[in-house]
C-alpha positions in Angstrom: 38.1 7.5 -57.3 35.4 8.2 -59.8 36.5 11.0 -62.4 34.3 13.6 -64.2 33.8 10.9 -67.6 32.7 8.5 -65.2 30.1 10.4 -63.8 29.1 12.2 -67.3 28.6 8.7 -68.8 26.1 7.5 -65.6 24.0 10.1 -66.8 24.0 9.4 -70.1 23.1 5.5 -69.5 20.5 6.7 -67.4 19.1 9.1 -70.0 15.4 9.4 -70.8 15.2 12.1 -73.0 13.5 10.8 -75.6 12.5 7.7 -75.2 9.0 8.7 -76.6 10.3 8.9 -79.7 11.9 5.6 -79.7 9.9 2.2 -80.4 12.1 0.0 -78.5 13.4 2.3 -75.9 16.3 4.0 -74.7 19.8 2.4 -74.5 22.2 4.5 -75.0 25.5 2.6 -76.8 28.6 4.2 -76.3 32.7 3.4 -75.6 34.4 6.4 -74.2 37.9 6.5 -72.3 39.8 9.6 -71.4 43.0 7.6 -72.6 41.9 6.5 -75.8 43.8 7.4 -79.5 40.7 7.3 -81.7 37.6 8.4 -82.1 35.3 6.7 -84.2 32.1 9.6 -84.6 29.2 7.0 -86.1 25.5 8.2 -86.5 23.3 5.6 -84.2 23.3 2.3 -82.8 21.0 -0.6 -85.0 18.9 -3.0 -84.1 21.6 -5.7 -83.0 23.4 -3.0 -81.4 20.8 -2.2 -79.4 19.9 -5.8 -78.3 23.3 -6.5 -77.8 24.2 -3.1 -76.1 27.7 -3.2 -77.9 28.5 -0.9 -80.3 29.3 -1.7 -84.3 28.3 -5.3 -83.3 27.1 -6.2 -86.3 27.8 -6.2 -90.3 28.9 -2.7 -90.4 31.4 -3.2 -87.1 33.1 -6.1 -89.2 33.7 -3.6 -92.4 34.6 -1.0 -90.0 37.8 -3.6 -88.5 38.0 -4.6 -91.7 39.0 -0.8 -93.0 40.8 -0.3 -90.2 43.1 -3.3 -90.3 42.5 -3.9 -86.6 40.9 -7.0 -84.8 37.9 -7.3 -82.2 39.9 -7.1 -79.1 41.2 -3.6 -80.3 38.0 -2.3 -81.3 36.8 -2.7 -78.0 40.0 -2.0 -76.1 38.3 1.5 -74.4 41.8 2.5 -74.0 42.2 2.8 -77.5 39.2 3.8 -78.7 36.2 5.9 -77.9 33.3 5.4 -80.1 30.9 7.9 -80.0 27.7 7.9 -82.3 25.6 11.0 -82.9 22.5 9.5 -81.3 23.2 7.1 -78.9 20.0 4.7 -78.8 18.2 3.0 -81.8 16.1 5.9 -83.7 13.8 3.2 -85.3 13.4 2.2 -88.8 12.2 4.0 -92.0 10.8 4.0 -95.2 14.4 3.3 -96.3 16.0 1.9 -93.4 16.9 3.2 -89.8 15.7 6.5 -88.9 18.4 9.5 -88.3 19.6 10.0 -84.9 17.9 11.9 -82.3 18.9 15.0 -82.5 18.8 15.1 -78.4 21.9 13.2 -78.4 24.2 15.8 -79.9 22.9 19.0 -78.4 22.8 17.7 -74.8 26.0 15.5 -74.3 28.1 15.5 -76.9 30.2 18.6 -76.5 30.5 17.2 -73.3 32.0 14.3 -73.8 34.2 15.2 -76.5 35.8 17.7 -74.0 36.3 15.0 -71.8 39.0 13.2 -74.4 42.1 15.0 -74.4 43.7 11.9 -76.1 42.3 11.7 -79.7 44.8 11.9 -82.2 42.3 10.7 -85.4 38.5 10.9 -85.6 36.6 8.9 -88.1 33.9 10.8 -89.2 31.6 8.1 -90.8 28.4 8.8 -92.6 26.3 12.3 -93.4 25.2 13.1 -89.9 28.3 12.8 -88.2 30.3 14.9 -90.9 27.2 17.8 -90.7 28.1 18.0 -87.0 32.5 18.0 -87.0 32.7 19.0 -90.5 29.7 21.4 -91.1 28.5 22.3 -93.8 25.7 19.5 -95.0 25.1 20.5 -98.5 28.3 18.5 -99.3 27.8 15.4 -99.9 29.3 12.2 -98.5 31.0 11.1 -101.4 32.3 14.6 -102.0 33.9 14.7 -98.3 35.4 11.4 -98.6 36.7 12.0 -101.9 38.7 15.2 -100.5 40.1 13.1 -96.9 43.5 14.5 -97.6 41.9 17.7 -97.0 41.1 16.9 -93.6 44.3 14.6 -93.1 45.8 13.8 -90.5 43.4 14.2 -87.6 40.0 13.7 -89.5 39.1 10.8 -92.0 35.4 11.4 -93.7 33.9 7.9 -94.5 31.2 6.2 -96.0 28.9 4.1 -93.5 30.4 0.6 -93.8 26.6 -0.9 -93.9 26.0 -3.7 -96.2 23.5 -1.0 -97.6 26.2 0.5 -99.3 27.8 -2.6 -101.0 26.6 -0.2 -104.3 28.4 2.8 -103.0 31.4 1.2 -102.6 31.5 -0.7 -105.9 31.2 2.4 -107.8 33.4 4.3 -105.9 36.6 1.9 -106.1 39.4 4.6 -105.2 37.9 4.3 -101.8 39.4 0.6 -101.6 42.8 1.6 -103.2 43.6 5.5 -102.1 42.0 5.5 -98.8 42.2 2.9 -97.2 45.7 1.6 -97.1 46.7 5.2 -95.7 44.1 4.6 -92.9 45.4 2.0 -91.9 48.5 2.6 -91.7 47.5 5.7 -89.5 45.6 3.5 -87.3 48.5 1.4 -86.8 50.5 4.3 -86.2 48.4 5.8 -83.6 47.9 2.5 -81.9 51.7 1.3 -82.3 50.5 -1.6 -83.0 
């Protein structure tokens, strides 16, 4: 029997909406399951995501684990988690590395999908355009959100993108390392019994 999430995520691979604006295409990267714990809300796909069509397969997937204390096989259990960027194909690259995501994304199927996971007990809410969208407000800055997670603790965890890009970020910011993330991943292995 083919549910409603099955049917919402044929459209999306099948989406064209702005594949204009894209210089290798559309292919929308996404893991969604109406049973899954976690939510990981990331901003868009790279390069080797989009060759690869898997998400967080690259650098930034292996930091990601790494912070959350969990291994490959979980990361891509669908059962367990749902990651959902806020652009699902590659925007492109900048001046100063990938473009933002398409804002088509968002305003056509996100609420959508997010509707269509009862499950999630924790979102990880990594990088500026992802926190604008669950967390409003986008004249705070990253730092500034992730500095204050226990405001949004339990359900929500602001974080940094875990891009080798910001290697500087992080050494400057070494509470990161010690406050937040031991609690996350003890929350992850909480919500995941593992």
């Amino acid at each position: 029997m083919i549910s409603a999430l099955d049917l919402l995520l044929d459209e999306i691979k099948q989406c064209t909406l702005c594949c204009d604006h894209l210089s290798l295409g559309c292919n929308p990267v996404l893991q969604v399951n109406q049973k899954a714990k976690i939510l990981i809300a990331g901003q868009a796909p790279g390069i080797k995501v989009h060759e690869s069509g898997i998400p967080f397969n690259d650098a930034s997937g292996e930091r990601l684990r790494d912070w959350m204390g969990i291994s490959r096989d979980v990361f891509y259990d669908a059962n367990r988690i749902a990651i959902l960027p806020m652009g699902f194909c590659y925007p492109g690259t900048g001046k100063s590395g990938d473009l933002p995501p398409r804002v088509e994304c968002a305003s056509t199927w996100r609420r959508q999908v997010l509707d269509s996971l009862p499950n999630i007990e924790i979102t990880l809410v990594i990088g500026k355009y992802a926190q604008d969208y669950h967390l409003g407000n986008g004249k705070i800055s990253v730092t500034e959100r992730v500095k204050s997670w226990q405001d949004y603790w339990p359900t929500i965890v602001p974080l940094p993108h875990p891009s080798p890009r910001n290697n500087r970020w992080l050494s400057k910011n070494v509470w990161f390392e010690s406050d937040v993330l031991p609690n996350l991943r003890l929350r992850i292995s909480q919500t995941l019994r593992l």
